[in-house]
PALO-642778 format. One line per field, with one value per residue: residue number from 0; residue in one letter; chain; x, z, y of N, C-alpha, C, O in turn. Coordinates in pm, 1 decimal, decimal comma, padded with zeros to 6 digits. Last residue first. Layout:
BEGIN
nr <- (NUM	...)
rest <- (A	...)
kette <- (A	...)
n.px <- (X	...)
n.pz <- (Z	...)
n.py <- (Y	...)
ca.px <- (X	...)
ca.pz <- (Z	...)
ca.py <- (Y	...)
c.px <- (X	...)
c.pz <- (Z	...)
c.py <- (Y	...)
o.px <- (X	...)
o.pz <- (Z	...)
o.py <- (Y	...)
This chain:
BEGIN
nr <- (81	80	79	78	77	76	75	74	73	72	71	70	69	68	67	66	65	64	63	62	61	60	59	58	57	56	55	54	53	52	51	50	49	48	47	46	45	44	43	42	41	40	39	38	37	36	35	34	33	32	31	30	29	28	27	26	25	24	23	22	21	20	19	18	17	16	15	14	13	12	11	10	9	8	7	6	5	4	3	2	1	0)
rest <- (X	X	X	X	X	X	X	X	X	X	X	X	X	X	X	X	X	X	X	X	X	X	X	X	X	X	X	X	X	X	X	X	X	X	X	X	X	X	X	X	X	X	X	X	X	X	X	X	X	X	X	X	X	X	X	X	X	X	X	X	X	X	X	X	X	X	X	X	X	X	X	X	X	X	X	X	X	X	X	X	X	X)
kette <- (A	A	A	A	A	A	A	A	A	A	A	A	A	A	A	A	A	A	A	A	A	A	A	A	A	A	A	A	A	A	A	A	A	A	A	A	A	A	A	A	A	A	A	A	A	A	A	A	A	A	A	A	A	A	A	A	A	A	A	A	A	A	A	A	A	A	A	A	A	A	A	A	A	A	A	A	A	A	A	A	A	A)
n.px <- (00541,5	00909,4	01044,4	01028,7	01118,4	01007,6	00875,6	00634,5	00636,5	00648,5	00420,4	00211,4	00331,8	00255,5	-00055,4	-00027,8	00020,2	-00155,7	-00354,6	-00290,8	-00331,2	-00613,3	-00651,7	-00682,8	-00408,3	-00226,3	-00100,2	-00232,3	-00156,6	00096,2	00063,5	-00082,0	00166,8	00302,0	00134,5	00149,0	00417,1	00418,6	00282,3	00395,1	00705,2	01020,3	01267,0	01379,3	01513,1	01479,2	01564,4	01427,5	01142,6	01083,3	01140,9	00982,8	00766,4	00808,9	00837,7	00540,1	00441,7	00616,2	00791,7	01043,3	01319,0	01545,1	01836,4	02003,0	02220,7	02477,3	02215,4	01881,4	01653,4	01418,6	01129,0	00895,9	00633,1	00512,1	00153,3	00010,5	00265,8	00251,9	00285,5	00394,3	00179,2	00083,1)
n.pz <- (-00539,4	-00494,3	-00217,4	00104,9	00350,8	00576,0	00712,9	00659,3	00387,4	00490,1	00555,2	00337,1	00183,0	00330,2	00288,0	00054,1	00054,2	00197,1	00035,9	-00156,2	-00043,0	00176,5	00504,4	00597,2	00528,8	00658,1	00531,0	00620,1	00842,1	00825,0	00693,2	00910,8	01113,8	00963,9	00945,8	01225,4	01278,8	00995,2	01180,4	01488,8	01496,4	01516,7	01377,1	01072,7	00873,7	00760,0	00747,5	00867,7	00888,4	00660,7	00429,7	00507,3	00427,0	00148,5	00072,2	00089,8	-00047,2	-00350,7	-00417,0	-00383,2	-00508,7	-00324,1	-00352,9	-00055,6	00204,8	00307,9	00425,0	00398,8	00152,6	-00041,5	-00245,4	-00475,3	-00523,7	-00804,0	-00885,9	-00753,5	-00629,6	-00616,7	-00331,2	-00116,0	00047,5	00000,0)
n.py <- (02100,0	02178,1	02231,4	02256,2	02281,1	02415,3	02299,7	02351,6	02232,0	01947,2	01912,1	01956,6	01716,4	01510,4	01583,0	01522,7	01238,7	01093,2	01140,2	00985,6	00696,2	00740,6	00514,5	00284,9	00122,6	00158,5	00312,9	00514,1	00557,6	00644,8	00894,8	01042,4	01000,9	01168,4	01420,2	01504,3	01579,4	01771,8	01943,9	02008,8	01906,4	01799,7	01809,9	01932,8	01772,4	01447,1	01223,4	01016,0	01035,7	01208,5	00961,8	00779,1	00847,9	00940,4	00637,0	00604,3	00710,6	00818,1	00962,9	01235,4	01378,2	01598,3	01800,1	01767,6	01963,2	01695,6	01627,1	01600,6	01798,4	01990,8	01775,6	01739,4	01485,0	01358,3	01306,2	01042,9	00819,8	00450,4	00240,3	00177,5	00132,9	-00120,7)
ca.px <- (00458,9	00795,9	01105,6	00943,8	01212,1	01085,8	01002,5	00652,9	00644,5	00764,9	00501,4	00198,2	00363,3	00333,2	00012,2	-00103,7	00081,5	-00031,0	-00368,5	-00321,5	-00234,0	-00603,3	-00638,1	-00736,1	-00555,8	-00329,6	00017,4	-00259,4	-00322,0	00084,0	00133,0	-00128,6	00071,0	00343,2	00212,2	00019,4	00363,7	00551,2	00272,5	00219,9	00609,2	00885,4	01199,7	01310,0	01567,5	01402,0	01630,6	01599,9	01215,1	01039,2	01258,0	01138,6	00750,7	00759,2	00959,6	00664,2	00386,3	00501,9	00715,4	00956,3	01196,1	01488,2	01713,2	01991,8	02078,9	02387,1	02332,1	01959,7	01679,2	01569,2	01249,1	01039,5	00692,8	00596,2	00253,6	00002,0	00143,9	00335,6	00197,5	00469,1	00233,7	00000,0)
ca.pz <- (-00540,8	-00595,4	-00374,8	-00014,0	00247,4	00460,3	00757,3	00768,9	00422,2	00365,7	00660,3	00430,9	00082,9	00346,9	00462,8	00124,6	-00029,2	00287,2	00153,7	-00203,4	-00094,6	00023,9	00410,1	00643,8	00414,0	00708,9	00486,2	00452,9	00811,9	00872,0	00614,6	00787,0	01118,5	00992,7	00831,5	01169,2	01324,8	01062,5	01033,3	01416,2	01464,6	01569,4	01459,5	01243,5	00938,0	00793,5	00678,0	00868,8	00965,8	00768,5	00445,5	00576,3	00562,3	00244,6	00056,0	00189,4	00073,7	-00259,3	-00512,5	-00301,7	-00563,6	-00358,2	-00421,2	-00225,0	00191,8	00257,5	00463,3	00347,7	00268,1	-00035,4	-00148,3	-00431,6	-00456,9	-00690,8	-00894,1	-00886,4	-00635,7	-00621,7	-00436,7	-00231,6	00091,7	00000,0)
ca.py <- (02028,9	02203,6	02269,0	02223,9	02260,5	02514,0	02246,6	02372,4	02381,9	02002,7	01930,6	02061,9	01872,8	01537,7	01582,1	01640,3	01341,6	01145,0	01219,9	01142,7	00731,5	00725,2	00633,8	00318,2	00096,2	00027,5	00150,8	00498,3	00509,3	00513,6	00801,7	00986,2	00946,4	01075,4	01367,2	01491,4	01460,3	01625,9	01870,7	01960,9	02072,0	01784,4	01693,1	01938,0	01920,5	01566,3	01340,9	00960,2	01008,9	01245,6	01111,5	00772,3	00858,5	01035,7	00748,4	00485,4	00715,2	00694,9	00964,8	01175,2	01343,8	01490,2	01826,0	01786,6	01910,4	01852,7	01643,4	01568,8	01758,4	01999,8	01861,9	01762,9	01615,6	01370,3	01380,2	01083,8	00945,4	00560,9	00279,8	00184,0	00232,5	00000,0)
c.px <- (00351,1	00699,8	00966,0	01017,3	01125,5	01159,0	01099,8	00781,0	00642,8	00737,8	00671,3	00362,8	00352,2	00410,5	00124,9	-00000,1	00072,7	00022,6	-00263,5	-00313,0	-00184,4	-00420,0	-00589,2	-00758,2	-00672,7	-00407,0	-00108,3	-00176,5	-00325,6	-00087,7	00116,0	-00081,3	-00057,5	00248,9	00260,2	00076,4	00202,7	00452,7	00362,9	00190,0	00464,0	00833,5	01116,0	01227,4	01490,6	01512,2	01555,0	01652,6	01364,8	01123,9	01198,5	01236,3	00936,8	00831,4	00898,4	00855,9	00513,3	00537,4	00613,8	00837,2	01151,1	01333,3	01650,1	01847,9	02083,6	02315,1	02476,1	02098,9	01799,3	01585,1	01354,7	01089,8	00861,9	00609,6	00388,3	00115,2	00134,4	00201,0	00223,8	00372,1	00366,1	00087,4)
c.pz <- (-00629,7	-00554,2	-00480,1	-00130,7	00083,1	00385,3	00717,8	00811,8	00536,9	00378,1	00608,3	00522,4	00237,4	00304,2	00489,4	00245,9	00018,1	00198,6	00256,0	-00100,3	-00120,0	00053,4	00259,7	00533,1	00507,7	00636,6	00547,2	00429,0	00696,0	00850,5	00711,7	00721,7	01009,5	01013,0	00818,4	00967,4	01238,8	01132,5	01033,8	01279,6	01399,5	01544,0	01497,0	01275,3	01082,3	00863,5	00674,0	00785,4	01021,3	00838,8	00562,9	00502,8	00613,3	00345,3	00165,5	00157,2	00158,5	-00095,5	-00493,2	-00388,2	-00435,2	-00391,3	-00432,0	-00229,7	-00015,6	00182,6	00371,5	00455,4	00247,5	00139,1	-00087,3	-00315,7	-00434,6	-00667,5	-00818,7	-00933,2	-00755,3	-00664,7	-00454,9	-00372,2	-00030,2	00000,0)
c.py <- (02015,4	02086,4	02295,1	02297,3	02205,9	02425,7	02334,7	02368,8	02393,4	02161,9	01969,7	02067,0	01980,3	01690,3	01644,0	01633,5	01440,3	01208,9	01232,1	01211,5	00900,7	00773,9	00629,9	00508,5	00190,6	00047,8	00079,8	00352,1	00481,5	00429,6	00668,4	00880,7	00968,9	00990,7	01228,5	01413,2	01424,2	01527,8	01777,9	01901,2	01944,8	01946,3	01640,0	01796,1	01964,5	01711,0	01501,2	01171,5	01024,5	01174,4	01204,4	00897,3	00855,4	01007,2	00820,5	00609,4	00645,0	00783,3	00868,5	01127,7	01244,8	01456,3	01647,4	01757,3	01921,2	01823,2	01632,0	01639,7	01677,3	01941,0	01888,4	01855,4	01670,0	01521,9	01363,2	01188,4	01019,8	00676,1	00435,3	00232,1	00294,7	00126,9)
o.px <- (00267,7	00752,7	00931,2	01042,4	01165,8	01266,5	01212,7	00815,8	00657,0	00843,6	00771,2	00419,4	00440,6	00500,9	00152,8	00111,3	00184,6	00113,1	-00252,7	-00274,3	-00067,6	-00382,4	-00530,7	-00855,7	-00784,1	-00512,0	-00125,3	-00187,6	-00423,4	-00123,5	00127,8	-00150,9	-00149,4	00237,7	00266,8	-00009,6	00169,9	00409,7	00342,8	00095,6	00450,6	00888,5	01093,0	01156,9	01544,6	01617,9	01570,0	01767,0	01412,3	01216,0	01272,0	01356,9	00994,2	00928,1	00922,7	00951,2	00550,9	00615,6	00535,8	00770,3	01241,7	01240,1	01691,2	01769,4	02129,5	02306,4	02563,8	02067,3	01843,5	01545,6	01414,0	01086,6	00931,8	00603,6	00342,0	00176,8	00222,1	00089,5	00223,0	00407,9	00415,6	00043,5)
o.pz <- (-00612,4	-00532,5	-00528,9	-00125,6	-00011,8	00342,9	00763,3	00919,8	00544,4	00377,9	00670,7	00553,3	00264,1	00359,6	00566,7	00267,8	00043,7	00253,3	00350,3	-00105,8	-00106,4	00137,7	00218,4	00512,1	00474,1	00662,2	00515,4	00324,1	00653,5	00845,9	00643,1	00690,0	01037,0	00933,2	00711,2	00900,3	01203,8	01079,9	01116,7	01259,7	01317,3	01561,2	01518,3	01213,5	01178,1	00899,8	00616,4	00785,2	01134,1	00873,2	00574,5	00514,9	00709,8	00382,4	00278,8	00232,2	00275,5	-00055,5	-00581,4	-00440,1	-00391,0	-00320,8	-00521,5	-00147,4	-00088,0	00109,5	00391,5	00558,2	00133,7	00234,4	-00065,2	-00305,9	-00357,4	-00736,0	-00706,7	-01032,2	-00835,7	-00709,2	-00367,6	-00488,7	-00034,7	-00060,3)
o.py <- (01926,5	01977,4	02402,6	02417,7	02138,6	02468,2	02353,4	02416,7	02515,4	02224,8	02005,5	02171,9	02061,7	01752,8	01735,7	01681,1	01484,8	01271,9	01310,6	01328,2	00937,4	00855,4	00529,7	00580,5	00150,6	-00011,0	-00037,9	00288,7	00420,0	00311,9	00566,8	00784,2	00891,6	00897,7	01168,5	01356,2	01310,8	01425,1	01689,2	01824,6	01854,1	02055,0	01521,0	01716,4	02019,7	01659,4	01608,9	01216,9	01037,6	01248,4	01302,5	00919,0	00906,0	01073,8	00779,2	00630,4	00651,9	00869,5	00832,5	01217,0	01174,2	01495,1	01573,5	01710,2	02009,5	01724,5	01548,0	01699,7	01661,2	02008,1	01782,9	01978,1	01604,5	01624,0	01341,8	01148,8	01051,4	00648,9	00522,0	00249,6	00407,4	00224,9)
């Protein structure tokens, strides 16, 4: 479920040093939140995270941790293009 890729990808600058990355399933999202994120914790992140886990239980659409994730990519400031 969670490899199921989105209709658009999202790009953002994360990383050490930070490069320009395509994010393009639900399952990328959740482990560039985890392992390459720039903050730790802020309301989208977590609210992001836990989309992306309702969407691997089939409980949510694929589109909606896209969302989630595009919101916690501007919260973080590293949204490139969505």
């Amino acid at each position: 479920m969670m490899n199921n890729p989105w209709a658009k990808p999202v790009v953002v600058l994360i990383g050490e040093p930070p490069v320009e990355t395509t994010v393009e399933t639900t399952q990328a999202a959740a482990w560039a939140m985890i392992e390459d994120w720039p903050v730790e914790d802020g309301p989208l992140i977590d609210r992001a995270l836990i989309v992306c886990a309702e969407v691997d239980g089939g409980k949510r659409k694929p589109e909606d941790a896209r969302a989630a994730f595009v919101a916690a990519a501007e919260e973080a400031g590293v949204l490139v293009s969505a």
